[in-house]
N, C-alpha and C positions, 0 to 999 in steps of 0.2 A: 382518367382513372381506370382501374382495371376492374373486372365484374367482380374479385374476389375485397379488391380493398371499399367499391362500392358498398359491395350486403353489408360488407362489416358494419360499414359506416349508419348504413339504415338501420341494424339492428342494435346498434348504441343510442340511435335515436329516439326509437320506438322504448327502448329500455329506458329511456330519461322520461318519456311521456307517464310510465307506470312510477315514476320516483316522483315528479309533480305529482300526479294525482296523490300519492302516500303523503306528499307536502299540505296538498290541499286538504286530506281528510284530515290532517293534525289541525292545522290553524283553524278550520270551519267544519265542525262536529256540526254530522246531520247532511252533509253533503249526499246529493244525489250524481252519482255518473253514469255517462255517456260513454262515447268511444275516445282513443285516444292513439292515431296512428303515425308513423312517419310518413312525413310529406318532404319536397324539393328542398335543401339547405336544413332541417327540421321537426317540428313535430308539433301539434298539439293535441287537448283535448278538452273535450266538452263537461258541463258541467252545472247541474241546478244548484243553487248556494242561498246561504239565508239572505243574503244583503250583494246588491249590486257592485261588482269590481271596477277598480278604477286602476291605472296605469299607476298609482302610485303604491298600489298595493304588493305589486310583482316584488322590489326588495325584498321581502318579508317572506313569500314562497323560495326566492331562488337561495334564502338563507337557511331555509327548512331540507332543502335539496342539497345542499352543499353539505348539510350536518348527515343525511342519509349517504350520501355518495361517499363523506368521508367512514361513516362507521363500515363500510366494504360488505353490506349484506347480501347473501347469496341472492339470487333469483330459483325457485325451484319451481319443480313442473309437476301439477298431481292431477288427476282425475276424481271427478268429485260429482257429488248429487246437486249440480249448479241451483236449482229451484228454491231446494233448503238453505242454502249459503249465501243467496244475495236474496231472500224473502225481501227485507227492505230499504233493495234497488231497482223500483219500478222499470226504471230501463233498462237494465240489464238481464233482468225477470223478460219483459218482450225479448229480447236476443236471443234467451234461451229458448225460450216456446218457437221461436221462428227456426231455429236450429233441430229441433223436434226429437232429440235423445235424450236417456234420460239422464247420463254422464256424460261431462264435457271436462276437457283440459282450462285448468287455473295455473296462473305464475303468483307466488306467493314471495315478498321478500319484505323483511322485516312485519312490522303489521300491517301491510296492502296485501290484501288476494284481488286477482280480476282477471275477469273472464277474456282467456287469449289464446290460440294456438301456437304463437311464440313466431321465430324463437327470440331471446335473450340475451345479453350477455353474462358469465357468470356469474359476474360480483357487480355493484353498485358502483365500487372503487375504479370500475373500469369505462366510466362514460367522464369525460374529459372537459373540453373548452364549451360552455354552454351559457344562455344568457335568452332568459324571456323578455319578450319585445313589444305582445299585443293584448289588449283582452278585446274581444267582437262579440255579436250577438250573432247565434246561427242556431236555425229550425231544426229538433228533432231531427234527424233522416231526412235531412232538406224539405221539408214539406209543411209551407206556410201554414198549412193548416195544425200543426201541433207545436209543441210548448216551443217557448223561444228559451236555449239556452247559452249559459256564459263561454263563450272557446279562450281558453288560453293559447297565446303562441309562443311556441320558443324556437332557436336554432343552435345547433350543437356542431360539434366538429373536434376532429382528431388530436387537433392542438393547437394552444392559443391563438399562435401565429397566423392560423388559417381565419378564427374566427374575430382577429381584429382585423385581417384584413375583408371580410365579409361587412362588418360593421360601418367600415369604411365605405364602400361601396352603397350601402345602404343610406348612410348618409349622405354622399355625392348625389344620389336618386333621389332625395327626400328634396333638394336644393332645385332638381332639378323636372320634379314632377310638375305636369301640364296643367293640373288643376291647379295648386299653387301659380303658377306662372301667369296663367289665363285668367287669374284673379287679379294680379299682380300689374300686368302687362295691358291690360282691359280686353283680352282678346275674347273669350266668350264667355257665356254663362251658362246655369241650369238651375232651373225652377222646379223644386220638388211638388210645388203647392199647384202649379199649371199642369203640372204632369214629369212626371220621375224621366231619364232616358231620351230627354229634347231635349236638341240642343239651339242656343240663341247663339246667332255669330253676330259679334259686336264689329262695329268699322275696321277696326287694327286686324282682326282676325281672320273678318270677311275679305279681305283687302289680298292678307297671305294667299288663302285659296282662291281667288280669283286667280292670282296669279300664278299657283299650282297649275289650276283649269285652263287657262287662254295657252299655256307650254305645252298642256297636255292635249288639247285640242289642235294643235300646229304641227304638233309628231304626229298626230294620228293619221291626218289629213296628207302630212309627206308620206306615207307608208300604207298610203291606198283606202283608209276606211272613211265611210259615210258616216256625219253625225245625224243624230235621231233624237227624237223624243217622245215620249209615250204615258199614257195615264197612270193614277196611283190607283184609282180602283178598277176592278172587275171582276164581272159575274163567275160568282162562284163554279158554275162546269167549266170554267178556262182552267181553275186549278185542279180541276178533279180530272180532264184531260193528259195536264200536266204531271197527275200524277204526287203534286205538293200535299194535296187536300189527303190521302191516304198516307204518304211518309213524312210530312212535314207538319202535319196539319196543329203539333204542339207548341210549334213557334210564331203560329199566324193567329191574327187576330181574330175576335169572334166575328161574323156576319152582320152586315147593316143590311134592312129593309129598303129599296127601290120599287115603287110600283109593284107591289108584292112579290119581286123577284131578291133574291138575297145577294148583294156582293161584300167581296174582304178588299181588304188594302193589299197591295202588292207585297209577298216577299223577296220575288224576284222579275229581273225585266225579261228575260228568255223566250217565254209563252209571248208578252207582244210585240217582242222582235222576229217571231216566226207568224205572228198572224202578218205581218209586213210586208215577208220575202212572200206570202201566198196569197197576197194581193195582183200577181202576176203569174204565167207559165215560164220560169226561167231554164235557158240552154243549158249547158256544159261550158258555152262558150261563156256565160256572163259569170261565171264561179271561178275564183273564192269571189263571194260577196262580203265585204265585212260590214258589219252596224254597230256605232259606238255611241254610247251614250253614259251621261252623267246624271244615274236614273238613281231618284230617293226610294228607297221601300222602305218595309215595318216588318220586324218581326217584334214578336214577345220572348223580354227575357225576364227572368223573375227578378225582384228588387237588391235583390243580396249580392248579384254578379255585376248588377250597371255598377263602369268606375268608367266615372270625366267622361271623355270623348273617346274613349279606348273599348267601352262595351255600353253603347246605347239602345235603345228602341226602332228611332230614326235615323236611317243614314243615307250618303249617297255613295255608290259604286262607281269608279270611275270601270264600267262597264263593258265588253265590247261579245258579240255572236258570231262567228265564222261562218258562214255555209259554204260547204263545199265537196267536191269528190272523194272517195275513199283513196285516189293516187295523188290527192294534195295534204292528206290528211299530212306527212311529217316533214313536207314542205313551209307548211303554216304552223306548226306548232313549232320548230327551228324559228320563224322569224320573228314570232311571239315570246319566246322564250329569250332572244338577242334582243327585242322591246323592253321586255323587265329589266335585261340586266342594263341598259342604255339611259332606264328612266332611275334604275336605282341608283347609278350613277351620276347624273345629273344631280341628283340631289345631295350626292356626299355619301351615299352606302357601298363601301366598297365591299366588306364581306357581308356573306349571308349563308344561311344552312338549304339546302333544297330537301327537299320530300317527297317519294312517290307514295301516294295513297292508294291503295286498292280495292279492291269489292269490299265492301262492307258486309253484314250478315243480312240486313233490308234492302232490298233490290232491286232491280227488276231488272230484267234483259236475257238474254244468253249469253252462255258460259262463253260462247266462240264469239260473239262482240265484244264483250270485257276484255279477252283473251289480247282481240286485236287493237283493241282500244289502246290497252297496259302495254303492249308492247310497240306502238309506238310513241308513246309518252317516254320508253326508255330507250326505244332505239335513239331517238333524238337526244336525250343527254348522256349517254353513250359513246355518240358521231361527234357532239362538241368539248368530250372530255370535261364535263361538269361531275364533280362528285355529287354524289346521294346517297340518301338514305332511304329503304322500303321503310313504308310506315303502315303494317299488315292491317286492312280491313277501315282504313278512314277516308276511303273513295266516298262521293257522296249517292244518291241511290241510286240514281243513274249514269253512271263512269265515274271511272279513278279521275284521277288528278296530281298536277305535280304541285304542292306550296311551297313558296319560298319565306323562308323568317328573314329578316331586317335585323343586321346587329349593327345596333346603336355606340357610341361613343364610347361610352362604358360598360361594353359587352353583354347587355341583353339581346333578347330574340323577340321580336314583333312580327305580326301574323302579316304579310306583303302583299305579293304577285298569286297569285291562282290562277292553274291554266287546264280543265278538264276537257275530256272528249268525249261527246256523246253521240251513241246513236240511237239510246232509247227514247227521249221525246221528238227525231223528226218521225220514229214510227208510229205515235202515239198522234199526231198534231197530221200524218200524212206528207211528211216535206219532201218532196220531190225535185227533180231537175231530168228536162230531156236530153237523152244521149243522141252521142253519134251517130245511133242506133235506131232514132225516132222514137223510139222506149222512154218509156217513164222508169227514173231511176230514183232511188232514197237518196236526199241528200247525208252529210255527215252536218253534225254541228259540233263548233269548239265555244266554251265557255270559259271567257278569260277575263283578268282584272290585271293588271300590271302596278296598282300602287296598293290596292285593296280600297277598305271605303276611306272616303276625303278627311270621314272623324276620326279613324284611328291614325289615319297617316302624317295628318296634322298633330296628330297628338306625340305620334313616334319622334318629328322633324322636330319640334318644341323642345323635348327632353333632349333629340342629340345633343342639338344646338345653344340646350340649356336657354332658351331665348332669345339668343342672340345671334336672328339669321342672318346668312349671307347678306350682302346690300342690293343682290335683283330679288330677294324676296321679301329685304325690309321693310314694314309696314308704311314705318316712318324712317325718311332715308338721311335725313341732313334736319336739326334745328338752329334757325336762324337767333345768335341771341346776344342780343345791342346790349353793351357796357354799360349804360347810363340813358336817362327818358333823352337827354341831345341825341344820342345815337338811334332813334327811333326811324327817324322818317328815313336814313341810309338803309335801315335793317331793314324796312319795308318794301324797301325798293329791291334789295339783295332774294328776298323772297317770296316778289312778285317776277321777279326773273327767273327763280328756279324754277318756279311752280309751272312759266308759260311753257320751260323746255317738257317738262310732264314728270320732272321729279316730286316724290313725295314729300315734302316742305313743310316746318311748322314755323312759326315765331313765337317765342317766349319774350314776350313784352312787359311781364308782368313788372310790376318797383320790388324785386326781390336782386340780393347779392349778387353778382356773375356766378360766384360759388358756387350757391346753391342752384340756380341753375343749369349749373356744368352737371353740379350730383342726381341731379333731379333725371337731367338727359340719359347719364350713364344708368341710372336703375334703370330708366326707359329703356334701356339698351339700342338705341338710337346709334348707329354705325358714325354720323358725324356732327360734330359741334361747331357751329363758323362764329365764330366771334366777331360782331364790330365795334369798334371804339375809337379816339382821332384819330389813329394812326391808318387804320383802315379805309376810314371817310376821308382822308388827304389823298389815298394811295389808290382808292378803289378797288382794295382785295378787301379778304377775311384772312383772319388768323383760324386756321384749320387742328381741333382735336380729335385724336378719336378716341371712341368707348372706352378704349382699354388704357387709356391714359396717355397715349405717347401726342406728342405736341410737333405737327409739321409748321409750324410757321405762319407765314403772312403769303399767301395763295392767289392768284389773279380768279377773279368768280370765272373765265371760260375756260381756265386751266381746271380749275377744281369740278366742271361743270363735266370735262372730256373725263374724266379720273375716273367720276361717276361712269359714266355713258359707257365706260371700253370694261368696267366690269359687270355692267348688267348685262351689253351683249356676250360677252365668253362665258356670261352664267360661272364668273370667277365665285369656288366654295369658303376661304381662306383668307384673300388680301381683301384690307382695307384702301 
């Protein structure tokens, strides 16, 4: 889309958000507002009201909106003695005093004024395909400490066609979202009552990521890196060292007591993968050293942003630290960067967006290491002919960074691969390496993730796959399920054979239909169904279905046994 059909689109947005609001203050006299801006696809706005809204209230607004859109009333722009004119819109009264003039610009159309710099579009009659979707609760100015108010959501668009096909899309998502599925599928859970942002991995789930891990630990190992592991706490001057404790220190937890010394819980593993390497005096000759690990931290995020496993409290990193020389530095970030794309591949992600991040306004370091840092994070995708994007000033405090988003099946972007170079905590921490020189030299460190944390990425592979992973990552890979209680003691033989080869095997023995058992498999989304019945117990096969309903027949168990086998090793994404 181009930046000019862009604005437009935002500013028909932002125009629908000021025609709800005129909606809402007809239907609910006495209404208190908030703001009410364009957002991605969008718009909403916030809002105090006599009585708690419900999803079924939205018809009723979007028919109040449809009666102002069609009567085609201007939007005008005046200047005004804001103070006098919203006297009893307590929030809008703080906007103004925070803005500290004594006249400010209002958009007035039909009977709504609200306090806006604009701009508009000129008539009402000119915002188009639109359709409210949510009503949420959200904090004044984000800040739990003040009133909770009602947000409406809506999404708008240039013409129907775009916004039934968004609707669409929304729904495909809705089917195929991780928290339904994880509920669904038994793969994990979360306890608000134990604690909001933990996550519990149940067997079917745990089962997936292990096997994420034991892949991901086997590449790593072929491509030269040491696994490690390391504690979840430590004494507070490791981060203040680090550097976390003064730029981070909003997303860490508060301090626990230790024999009156105070430590926090880890927000990241960095600091004791460098206390590691400086357990020893390393040459020039032992570098790059890589250290990986699959390290849990904590950060704090507030309660309004945790969603599933895609923004928790608790996670694990699938982790890794480079130490190395300043003439290895775009050696190792080339073969980090061919990692992500190898492991995103593996999994079924063919495309993705990259990102270079750079200084940030919070910082630390010199202008001439950021400088060198940034420029080889881009020489390297540069040399490999990778598009990017600059994304000005979201390097983290100490070195840029390149991110990679993950586009899933139906075209979303998930936060990935992260691959930073830093040189301001080896000078911070002292990290050294003797040269050829006999000198003590600074090492460089790289700070990388190639799938990002196991929760979101597991939540990313869930929604691709909609559930229904490949068969090397099926939970459960094949259930065994005997026609009648005769066909029992076969079935059980058929499934104590699978299970000795090391496939994942259930038996459905229950006195229930084959039917419903077939149906029962396929919601499980279980890749294969083996049927025994006489025909099977005469012949010593299964009759072979799979998930998606197609029916291979009556199967030899060591044929059906290789089927399995030759797609768990090719790590096939597709064939059943």
């Amino acid at each position: 889309m181009s930046e000019d059909k862009s604005q437009k689109l935002e500013t028909m947005r932002h125009s629908a958000s000021h025609v709800m609001a005129e909606a809402v203050q007809s239907l609910y006299p006495g209404a208190k507002f908030g703001i009410g801006p364009a957002i991605e696809d969008g718009f909403y706005y916030d809002f105090e009201l006599p009585r708690p809204l419900a999803v079924e209230d939205l018809p009723a607004i979007e028919m109040k909106m449809k009666e102002i859109i069609a009567a085609d009333l201007p939007f005008v722009s005046e200047e005004k003695e804001a103070l006098k004119l919203f006297a009893d819109q307590k929030y809008k009264t703080e906007l103004i005093k925070d803005l500290g003039e004594e006249k400010v610009t209002v958009y007035r159309q039909g009977g709504f004024t609200d306090l806006c710099r604009g701009p508009h579009v000129k008539k009402t009659g000119e915002i188009k395909a639109f359709k409210l979707t949510s009503v949420a609760g959200a904090y004044w100015r984000g800040d739990e400490k003040r009133p909770m108010l009602q947000r409406i959501y809506g999404v708008a668009f240039a013409k129907q066609g775009d916004l039934d096909e968004y609707l669409k899309r929304i729904a495909e998502a809705a089917k195929r979202d991780h928290r339904k599925l994880g509920k669904e599928l038994d793969l994990f859970s979360l306890h608000e009552d134990a604690g909001p942002g933990l996550v519990y991995w149940h067997p079917k789930g745990a089962t997936v990521r292990q096997l994420i891990e034991d892949f991901w630990k086997a590449e790593h190992r072929r491509r030269g890196y040491d696994i490690v592991y390391s504690p979840h706490i430590a004494k507070v001057h490791l981060w203040e060292t680090s550097g976390h404790w003064n730029f981070y220190r909003e997303n860490m937890y508060s301090p626990m007591e230790i024999d009156d010394i105070q430590y926090v819980l880890k927000p990241m593993n960095c600091p004791f993968h460098i206390l590691m390497y400086k357990t020893q005096l390393r040459s020039y000759r032992n570098l790059p050293m890589r250290y990986a690990e699959l390290g849990t931290v904590y950060r704090y995020e507030r309660s309004g942003v945790l969603h599933g496993l895609a923004r928790v409290r608790g996670f694990t990193q699938d982790d890794a630290h480079i130490f190395c020389r300043p003439d290895q530095i775009e050696a190792e970030i080339k073969d980090v960067v061919e990692l992500a794309q190898f492991m995103m591949k593996s999994f079924g992600f063919e495309e993705y967006e990259m990102m270079l991040s750079t200084r940030p306004e919070k910082a630390v370091g010199s202008t001439e290491s950021w400088d060198m840092a940034t420029g080889a994070l881009r020489n390297v995708l540069e040399k490999l002919k990778i598009k990017f994007q600059v994304d000005p000033g979201e390097g983290v405090f100490y070195g840029p960074k390149i991110d990679v988003k993950l586009k899933d099946a139906i075209g979303r972007l998930w936060q990935g691969p992260t691959i930073q170079v830093d040189f301001q905590m080896p000078e911070r921490f002292d990290v050294n390496y003797v040269g050829e020189d006999g000198q003590e030299h600074q090492s460089v460190m790289i700070h990388r993730t190639v799938l990002g944390s196991m929760e979101r990425f597991f939540a990313c592979l869930t929604e691709h796959y909609a559930g229904a992973f490949p068969v090397w990552l099926a939970p459960i890979q094949a259930v065994v399920i005997p026609i009648a209680d005769r066909h029992n003691a076969y079935a059980t033989e058929v499934f104590e054979q699978l299970r000795a080869s090391d496939m994942r095997v259930q038996l459905d023995d229950r006195s229930e239909r084959m039917n419903m058992k077939i149906r029962d498999a396929q919601l499980a989304k279980i890749p294969y169904m083996l049927i025994a019945g006489d025909k099977e117990v005469e012949n010593s096969t299964v009759s072979v279905r799979l998930r998606n309903g197609e029916d291979l027949g009556s199967v030899e168990i060591s044929a059906f046994m290789e089927r399995v086998d030759s797609l768990v090793k090719s790590k096939e994404l597709s064939k059943l």
